[in-house]
DRENDO-1510 file (C-alpha; in Angstrom, 1 decimal, always signed):
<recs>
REC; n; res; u; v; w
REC; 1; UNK; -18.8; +32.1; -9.5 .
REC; 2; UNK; -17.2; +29.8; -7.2 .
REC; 3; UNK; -14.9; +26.6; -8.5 .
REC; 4; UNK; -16.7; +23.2; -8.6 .
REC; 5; UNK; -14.5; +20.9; -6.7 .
REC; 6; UNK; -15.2; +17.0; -7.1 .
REC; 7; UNK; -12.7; +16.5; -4.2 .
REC; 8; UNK; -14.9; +15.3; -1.3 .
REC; 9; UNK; -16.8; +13.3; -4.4 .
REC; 10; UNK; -13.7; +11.5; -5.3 .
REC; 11; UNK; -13.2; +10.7; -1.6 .
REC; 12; UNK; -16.6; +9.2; -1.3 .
REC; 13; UNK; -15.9; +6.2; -3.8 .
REC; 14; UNK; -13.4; +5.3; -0.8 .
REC; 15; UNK; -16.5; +3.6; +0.0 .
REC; 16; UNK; -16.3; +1.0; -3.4 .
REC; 17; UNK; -12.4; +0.3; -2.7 .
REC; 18; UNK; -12.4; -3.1; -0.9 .
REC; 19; UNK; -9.0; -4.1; +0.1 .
REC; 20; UNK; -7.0; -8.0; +0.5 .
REC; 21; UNK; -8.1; -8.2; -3.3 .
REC; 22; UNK; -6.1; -11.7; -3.1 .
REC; 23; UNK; -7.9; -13.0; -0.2 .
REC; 24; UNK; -10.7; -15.2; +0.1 .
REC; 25; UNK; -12.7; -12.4; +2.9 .
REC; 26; UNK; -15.8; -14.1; +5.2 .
REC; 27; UNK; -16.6; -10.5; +4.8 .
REC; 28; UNK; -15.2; -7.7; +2.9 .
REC; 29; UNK; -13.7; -4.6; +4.2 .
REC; 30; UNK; -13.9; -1.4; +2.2 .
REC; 31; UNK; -11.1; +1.4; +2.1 .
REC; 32; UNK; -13.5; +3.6; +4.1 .
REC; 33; UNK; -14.6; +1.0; +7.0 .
REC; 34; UNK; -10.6; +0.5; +7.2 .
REC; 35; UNK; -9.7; +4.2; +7.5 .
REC; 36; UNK; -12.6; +5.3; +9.9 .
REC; 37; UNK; -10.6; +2.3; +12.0 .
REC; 38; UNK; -7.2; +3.6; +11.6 .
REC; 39; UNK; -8.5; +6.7; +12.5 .
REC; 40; UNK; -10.0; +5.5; +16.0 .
REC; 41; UNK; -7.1; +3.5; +16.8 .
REC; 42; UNK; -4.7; +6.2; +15.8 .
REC; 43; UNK; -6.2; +8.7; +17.7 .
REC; 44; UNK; -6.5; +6.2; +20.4 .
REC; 45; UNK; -2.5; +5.6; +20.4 .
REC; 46; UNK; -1.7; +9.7; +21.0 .
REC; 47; UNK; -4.9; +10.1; +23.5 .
REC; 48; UNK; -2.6; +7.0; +25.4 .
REC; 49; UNK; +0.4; +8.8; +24.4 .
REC; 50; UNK; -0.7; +12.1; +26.2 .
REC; 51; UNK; -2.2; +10.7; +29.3 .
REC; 52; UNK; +0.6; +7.8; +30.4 .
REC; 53; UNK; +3.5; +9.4; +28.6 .
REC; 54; UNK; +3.6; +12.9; +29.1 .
REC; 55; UNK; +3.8; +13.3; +25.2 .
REC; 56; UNK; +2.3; +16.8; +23.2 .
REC; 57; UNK; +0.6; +14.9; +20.7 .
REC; 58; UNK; -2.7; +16.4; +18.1 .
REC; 59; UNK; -4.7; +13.4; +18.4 .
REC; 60; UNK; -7.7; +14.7; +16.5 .
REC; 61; UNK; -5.2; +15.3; +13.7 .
REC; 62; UNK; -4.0; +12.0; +13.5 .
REC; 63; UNK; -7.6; +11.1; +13.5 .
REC; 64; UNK; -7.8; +13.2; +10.9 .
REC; 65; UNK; -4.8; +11.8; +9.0 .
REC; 66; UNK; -5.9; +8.4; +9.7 .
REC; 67; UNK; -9.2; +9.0; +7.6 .
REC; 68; UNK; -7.5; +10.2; +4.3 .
REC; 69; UNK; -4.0; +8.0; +5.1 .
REC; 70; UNK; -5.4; +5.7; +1.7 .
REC; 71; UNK; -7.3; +8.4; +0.4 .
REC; 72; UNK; -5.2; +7.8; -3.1 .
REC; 73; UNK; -6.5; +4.2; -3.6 .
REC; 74; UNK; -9.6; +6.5; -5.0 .
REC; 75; UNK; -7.0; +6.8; -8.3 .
REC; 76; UNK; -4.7; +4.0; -7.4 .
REC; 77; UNK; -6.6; +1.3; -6.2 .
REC; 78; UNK; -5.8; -1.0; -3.2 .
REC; 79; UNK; -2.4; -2.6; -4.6 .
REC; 80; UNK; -1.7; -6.0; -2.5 .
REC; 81; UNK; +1.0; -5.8; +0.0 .
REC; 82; UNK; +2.9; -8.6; -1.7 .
REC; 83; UNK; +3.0; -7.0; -5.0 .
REC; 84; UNK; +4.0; -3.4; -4.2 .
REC; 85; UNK; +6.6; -4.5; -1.5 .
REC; 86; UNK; +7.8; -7.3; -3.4 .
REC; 87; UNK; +11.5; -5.4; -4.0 .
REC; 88; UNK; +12.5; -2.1; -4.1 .
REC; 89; UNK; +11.9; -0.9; -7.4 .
REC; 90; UNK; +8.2; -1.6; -7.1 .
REC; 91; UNK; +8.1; -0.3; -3.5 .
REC; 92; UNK; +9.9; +3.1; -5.1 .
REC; 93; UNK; +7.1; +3.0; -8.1 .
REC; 94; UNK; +4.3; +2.4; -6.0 .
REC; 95; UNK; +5.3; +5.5; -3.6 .
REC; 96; UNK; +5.6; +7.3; -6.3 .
REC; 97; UNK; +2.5; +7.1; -8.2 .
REC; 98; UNK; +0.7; +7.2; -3.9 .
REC; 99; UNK; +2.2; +10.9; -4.3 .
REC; 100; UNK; +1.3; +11.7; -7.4 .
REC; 101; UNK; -2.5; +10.6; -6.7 .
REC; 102; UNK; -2.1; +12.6; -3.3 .
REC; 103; UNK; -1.5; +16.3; -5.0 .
REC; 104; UNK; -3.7; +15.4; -8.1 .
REC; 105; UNK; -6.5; +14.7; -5.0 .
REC; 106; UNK; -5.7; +17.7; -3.8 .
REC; 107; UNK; -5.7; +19.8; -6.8 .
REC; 108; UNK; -9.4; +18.6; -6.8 .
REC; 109; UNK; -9.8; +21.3; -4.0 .
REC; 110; UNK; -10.8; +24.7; -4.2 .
REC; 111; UNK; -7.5; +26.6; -4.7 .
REC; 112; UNK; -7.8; +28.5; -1.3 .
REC; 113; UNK; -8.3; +25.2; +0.9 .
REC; 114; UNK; -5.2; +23.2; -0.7 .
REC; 115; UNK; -2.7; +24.2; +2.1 .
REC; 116; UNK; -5.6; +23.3; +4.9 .
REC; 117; UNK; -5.8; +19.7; +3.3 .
REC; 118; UNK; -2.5; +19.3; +2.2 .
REC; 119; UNK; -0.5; +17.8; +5.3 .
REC; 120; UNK; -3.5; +15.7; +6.3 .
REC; 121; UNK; -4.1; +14.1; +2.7 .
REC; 122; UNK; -0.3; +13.9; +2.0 .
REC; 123; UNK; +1.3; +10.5; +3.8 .
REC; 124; UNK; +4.9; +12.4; +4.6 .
REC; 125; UNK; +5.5; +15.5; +7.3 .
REC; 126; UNK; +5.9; +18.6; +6.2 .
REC; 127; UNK; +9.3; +20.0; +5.9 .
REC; 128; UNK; +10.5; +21.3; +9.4 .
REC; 129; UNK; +8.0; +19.4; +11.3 .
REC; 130; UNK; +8.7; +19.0; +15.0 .
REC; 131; UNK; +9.5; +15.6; +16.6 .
REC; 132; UNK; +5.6; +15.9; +18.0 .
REC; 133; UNK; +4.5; +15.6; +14.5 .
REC; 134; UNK; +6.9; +13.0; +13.3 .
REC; 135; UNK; +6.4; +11.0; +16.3 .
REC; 136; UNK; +2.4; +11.3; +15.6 .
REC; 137; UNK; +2.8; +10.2; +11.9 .
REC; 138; UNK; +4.2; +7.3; +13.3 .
REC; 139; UNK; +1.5; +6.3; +15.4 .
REC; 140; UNK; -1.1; +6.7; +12.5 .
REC; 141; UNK; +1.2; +4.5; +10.2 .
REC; 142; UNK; +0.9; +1.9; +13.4 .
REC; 143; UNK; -2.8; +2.2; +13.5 .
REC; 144; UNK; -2.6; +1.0; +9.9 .
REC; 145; UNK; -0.9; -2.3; +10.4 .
REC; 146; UNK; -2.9; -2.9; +13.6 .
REC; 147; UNK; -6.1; -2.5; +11.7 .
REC; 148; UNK; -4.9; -5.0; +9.2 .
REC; 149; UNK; -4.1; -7.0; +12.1 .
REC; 150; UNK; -7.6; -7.0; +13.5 .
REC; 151; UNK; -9.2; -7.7; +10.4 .
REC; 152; UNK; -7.0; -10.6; +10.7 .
REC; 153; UNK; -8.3; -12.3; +13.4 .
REC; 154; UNK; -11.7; -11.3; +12.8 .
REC; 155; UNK; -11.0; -13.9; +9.2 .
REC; 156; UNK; -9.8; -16.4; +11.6 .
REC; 157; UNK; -12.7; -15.9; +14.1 .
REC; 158; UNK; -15.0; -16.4; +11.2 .
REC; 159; UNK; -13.7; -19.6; +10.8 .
REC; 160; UNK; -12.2; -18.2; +7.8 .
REC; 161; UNK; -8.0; -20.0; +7.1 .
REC; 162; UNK; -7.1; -17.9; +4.3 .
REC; 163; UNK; -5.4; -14.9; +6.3 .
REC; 164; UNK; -3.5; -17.6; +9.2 .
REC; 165; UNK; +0.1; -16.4; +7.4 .
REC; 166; UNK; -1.1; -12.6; +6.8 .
REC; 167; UNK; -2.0; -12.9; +10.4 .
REC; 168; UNK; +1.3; -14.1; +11.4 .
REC; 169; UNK; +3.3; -11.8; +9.0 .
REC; 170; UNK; +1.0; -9.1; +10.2 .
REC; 171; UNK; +1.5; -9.8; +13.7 .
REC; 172; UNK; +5.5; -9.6; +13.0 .
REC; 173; UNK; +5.3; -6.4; +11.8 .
REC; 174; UNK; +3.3; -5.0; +14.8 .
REC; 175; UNK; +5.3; -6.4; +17.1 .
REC; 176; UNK; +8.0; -5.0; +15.9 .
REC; 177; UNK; +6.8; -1.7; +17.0 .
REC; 178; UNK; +5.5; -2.7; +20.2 .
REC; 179; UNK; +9.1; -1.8; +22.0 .
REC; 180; UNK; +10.2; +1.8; +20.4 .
REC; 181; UNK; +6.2; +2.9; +20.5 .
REC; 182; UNK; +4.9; +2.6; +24.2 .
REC; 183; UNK; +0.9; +3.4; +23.0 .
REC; 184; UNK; +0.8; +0.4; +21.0 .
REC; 185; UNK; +2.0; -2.1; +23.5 .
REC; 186; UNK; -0.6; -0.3; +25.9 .
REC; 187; UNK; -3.3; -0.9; +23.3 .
REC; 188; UNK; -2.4; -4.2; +22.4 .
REC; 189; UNK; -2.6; -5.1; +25.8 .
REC; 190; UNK; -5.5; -3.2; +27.2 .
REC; 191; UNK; -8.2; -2.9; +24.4 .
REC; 192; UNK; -6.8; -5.8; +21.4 .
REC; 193; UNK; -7.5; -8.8; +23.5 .
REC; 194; UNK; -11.5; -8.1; +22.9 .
REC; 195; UNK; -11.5; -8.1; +19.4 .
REC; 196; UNK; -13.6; -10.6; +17.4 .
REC; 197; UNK; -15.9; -11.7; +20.2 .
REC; 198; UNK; -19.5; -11.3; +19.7 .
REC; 199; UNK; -21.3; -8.3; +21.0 .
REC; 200; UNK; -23.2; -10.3; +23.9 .
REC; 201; UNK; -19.5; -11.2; +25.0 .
REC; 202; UNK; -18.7; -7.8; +24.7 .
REC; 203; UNK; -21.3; -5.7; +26.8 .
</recs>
C-alpha cells in the first residue's frame, strides 16, 4: 500500500491565509494569490536576467520557488512584518520556527519525493550551490517585496490610505535592490508603471 501524504492538502489552505493582518485591505490578498504573483514576477526577473544580461538562470525554478516561498504560513500563519522584524531576537525566532514548518511540510511527502521538493519548499540554497542558484534565490526574494509593493499601490489606487507608509517603507526596501540586481530596475521600469490601472486602460 502506498503512504497517504496530506502534503499538497496542507498546501491548499494557502488559499485561507490572508496576509497585512494589521491593515485595513479594500480587498484582501490570500497567501496563494500573493505567491502565484511572486512566482510570475520572479520568473519574470531571470527570463530578463537571461535575455539582456547574459546570466544562466532556471527561471521556471524560481517560478517554482516563488509558489512555495510562504508555503509554511500553512503552520505558521502570515506573522506581520513589524512584529517578526521588530529586533533580532524575534527575526532569529521567527526564522527558526519558518524552518521548522518547512521540513515538517516536507515530511508530509511521500518519503521518495522529499529530496525533489526539498530545495524548492526550503527558503535557503542548498549547500554548494553555484552563484546561478544564489543569484536566482535572490531574485525570487525580490519578487517578494515587489509584490508587496504592488499590492501597495493597488490600496492606494483603491482610494484606500492605510498602506501610504507600507508603501513608502516598501518602496525603500525595493529600491534598495534596484542598483546591485539589473532585472528589477528593468522591471520596474518597463512593466511596474501599469499597475493598478483598470483593464480598459490596460488593453
Amino acid at each position: 500500500m502506498s503512504e497517504t501524504s496530506t502534503f499538497f492538502a496542507a498546501i491548499a489552505r494557502m488559499k485561507y491565509i490572508e496576509r497585512w493582518a494589521l491593515m485595513h485591505c479594500a480587498r484582501p490578498e490570500s497567501l496563494s494569490e500573493h505567491s502565484l504573483e511572486v512566482a510570475m514576477i520572479a520568473h519574470a526577473l531571470c527570463v530578463i536576467g537571461n535575455k539582456r544580461y547574459g546570466k544562466n538562470l532556471n527561471a521556471e525554478k524560481a517560478a517554482l520557488i516563488g509558489l512555495y516561498h510562504d508555503a509554511s504560513e500553512v503552520i505558521t500563519g502570515d506573522m506581520p512584518t513589524p512584529v517578526k522584524y521588530a529586533n533580532e531576537d524575534l527575526k532569529t525566532a521567527y526564522k527558526s520556527m519558518e524552518h521548522q514548518a518547512e521540513l515538517t511540510l516536507l515530511n508530509k511527502l511521500p518519503s521518495d519525493l522529499v529530496e525533489s521538493y526539498r530545495d524548492i519548499v526550503c527558503e535557503e540554497a542548498p549547500a554548494g550551490s553555484g552563484e546561478d542558484e544564489k543569484y536566482m534565490r535572490r531574485l525570487v526574494k525580490a519578487a517578494d517585496k515587489l509584490s508587496a509593493y504592488i499590492k501597495c499601490i493597488e490600496e492606494e489606487k483603491a482610494g484606500n490610505c492605510e498602506f501610504k507608509t507600507a508603501k513608502a517603507s516598501t518602496r525603500a526596501k525595493v529600491d534598495a535592490l534596484r542598483s546591485e540586481l539589473p532585472e528589477l530596475n528593468d522591471f520596474m521600469q518597463d512593466m511596474l508603471p501599469p499597475y493598478g490601472e483598470t483593464l480598459d486602460e490596460l488593453i
